[in-house]
C-alpha positions in Angstrom: 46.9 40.4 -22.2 47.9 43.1 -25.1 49.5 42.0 -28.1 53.3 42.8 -28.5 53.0 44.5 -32.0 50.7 47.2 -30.6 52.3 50.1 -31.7 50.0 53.0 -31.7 47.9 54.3 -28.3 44.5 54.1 -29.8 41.8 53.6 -27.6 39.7 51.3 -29.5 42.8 49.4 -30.5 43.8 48.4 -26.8 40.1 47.7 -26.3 40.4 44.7 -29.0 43.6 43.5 -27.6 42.0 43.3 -24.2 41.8 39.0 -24.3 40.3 37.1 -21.5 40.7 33.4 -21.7 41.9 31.1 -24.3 40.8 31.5 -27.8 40.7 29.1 -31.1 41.9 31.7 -34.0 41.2 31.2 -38.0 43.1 33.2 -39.5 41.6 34.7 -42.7 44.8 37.1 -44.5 45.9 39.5 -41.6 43.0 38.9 -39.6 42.3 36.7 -36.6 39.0 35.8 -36.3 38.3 33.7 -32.5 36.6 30.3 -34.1 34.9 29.5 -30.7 32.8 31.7 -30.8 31.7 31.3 -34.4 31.2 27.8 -33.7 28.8 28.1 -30.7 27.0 30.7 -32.5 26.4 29.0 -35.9 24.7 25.9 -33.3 22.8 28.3 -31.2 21.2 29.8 -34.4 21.0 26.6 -35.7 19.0 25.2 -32.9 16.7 28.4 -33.0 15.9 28.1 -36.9 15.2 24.2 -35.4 12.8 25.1 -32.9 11.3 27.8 -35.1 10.8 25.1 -38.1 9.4 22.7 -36.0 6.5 24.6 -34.3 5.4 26.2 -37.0 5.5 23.7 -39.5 1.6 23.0 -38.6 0.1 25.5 -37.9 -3.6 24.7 -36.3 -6.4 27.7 -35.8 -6.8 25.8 -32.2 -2.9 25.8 -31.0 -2.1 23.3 -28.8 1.3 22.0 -27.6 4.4 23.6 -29.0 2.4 26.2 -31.0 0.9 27.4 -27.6 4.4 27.7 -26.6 5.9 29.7 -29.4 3.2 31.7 -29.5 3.2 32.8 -26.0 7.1 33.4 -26.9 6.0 35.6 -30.0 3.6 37.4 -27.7 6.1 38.4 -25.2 8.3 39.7 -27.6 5.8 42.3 -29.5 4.9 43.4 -26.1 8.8 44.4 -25.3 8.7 46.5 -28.3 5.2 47.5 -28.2 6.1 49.1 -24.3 9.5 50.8 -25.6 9.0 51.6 -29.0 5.1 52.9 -29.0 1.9 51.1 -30.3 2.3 52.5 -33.8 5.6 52.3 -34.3 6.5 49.0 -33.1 5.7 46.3 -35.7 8.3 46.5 -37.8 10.9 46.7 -35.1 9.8 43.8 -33.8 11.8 40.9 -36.0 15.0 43.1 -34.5 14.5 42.8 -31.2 13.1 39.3 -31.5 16.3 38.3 -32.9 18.1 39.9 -30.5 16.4 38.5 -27.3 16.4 35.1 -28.5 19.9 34.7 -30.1 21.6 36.4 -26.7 19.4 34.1 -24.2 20.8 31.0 -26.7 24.1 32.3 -26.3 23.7 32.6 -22.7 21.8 29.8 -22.0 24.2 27.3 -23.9 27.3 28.7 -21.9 25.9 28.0 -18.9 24.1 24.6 -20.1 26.0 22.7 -22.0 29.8 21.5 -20.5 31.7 22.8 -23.5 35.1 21.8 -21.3 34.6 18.5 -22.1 35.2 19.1 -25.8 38.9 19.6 -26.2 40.3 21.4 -29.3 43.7 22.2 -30.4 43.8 25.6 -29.3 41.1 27.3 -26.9 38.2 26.3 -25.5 34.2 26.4 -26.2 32.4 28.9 -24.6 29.2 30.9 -24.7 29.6 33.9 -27.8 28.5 36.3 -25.6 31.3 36.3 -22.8 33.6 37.2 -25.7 33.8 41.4 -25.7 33.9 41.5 -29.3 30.3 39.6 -29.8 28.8 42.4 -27.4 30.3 45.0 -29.1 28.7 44.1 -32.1 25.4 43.5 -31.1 25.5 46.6 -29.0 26.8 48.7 -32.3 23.8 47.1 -34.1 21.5 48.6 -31.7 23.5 52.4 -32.5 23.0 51.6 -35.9 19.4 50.7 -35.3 18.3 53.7 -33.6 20.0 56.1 -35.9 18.6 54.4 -38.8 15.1 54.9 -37.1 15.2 58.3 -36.1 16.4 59.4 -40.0 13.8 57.3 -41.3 10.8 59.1 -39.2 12.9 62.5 -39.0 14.9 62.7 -42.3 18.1 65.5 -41.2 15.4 66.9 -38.6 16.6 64.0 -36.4 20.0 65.9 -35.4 17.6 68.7 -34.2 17.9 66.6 -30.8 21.4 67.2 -30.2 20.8 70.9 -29.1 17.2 70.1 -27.2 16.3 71.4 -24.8 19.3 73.8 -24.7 22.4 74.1 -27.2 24.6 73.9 -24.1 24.0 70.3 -24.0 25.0 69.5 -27.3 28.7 67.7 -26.0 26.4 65.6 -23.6 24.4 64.4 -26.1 27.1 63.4 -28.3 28.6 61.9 -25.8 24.8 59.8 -24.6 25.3 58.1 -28.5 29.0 56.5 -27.7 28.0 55.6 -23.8 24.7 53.5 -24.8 26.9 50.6 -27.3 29.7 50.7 -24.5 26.9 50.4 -21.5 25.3 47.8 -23.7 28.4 46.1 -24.2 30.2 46.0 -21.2 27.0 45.1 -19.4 26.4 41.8 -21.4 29.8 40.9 -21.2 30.7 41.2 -17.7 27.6 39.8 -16.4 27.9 36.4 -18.6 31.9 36.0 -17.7 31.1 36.6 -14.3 28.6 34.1 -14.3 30.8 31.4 -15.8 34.0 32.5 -13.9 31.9 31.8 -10.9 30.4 28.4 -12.1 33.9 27.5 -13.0 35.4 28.0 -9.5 32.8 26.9 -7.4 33.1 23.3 -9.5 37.0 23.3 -8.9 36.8 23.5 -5.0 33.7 21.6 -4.1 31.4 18.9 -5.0 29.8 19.1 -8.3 26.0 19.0 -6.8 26.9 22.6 -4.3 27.2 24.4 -7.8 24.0 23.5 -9.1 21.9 26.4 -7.0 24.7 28.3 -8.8 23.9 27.5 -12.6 20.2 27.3 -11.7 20.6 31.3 -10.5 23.5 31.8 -13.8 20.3 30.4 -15.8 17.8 33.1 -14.2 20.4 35.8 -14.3 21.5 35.1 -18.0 17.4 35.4 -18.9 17.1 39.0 -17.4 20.5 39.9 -19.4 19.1 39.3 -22.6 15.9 40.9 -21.3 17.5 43.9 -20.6 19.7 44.6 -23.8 16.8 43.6 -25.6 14.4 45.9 -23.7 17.1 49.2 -23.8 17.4 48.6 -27.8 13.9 48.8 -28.4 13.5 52.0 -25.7 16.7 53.6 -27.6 14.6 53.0 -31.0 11.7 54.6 -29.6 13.4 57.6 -28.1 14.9 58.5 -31.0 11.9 58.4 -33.4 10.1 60.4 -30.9 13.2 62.8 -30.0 13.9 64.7 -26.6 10.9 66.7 -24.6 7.9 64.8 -26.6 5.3 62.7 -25.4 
């Protein structure tokens, strides 16, 4: 629903008062911050400095066990932004989208894990971060910033050069590419996880609670390849723009 005391037509503005669900504010001076989704994501990143801690505490030249395991995760993730990004441009890109990948499958996973209805609080409910728009929007303005940052880094002013490759005539459309990526990003995540949950939710309502289960097993698979994908866009949107339009 839109808040009453929108006065002004602003895009963006209508966009933040777009509110889906029930929400736990903190206020902080004239802001109103949604606490539910601070609180799930403080745990989530709490439970992946946990994990993190924990297998690589001991680290043994043989790995076995858990180090295996993180290693293989560790392994996956360069090779995202080593197949995006380029093989000589990748490593330092690769905490980014690590973080990314990991904190929007935690996200994902623990909205679709963990019964968060059970937990009653005075106002709203718990919920996973990422099936609130304005956690998407971030991350997916993160990635803009990102990619800008990378291209002026490799390119210095030079990097503006690829708003009028391969023709000046283009130069709207490519204006336009940098404000459709965070929205694509965005929208994408967001739709997809509040599907997901919307679905699980009313499936539990009309029938028994073990007909769902097929249902959050395929939410569980479908919330992986989400965070897969935003992960694996940022890291191609970094490498296009340090390598710019036309090149190989």
């Amino acid at each position: 629903m839109y808040q009453n005391n929108l006065i002004d037509f602003n895009p963006y503005s209508c966009l933040s008062a777009v509110e889906v669900g029930k929400h736990l504010y903190w206020k902080i001076g004239s802001l109103q911050l949604h606490g539910q989704v601070f609180i799930v994501s403080w745990l989530v990143i709490a439970a992946l400095l946990t994990i993190s801690f924990l297998g690589t505490r001991n680290l043994q030249r043989i790995p076995e066990k858990f180090q295996n395991f993180m290693e293989f995760v560790l392994e996956f993730l360069q090779d995202i932004a080593k197949n995006q990004i380029g093989e000589h441009e990748y490593r330092p890109w690769v905490p980014y989208i690590a973080t990314l990948f990991l904190f929007i499958l935690g996200c994902n996973w623990a909205g679709a894990l963990i019964p968060w209805k059970l937990i009653h609080l005075p106002e709203g409910e718990l919920a996973a971060p990422t099936n609130d728009i304005n956690t998407t929007v971030a991350l997916s303005l993160l990635t803009s910033l990102a990619y800008f940052y990378a291209g002026l880094s490799k390119k210095g002013l030079g990097y503006f050069a690829r708003y009028v490759q391969p023709t000046p005539v283009l130069l709207p459309i490519n204006i336009l590419e940098d404000f459709t990526k965070p929205l694509s990003l965005s929208f994408r995540l967001f739709g997809n996880v509040l599907a997901d949950e919307l679905v699980v939710s009313v499936f539990t309502l009309l029938i028994p609670i073990l007909i769902p289960l097929p249902v959050m097993i395929l939410g569980l698979f479908a919330s992986s390849i989400q965070a897969l994908i935003f992960s694996t866009l940022s890291a191609a949107y970094i490498g296009e723009a340090m390598e710019g339009h036309g090149e190989e």
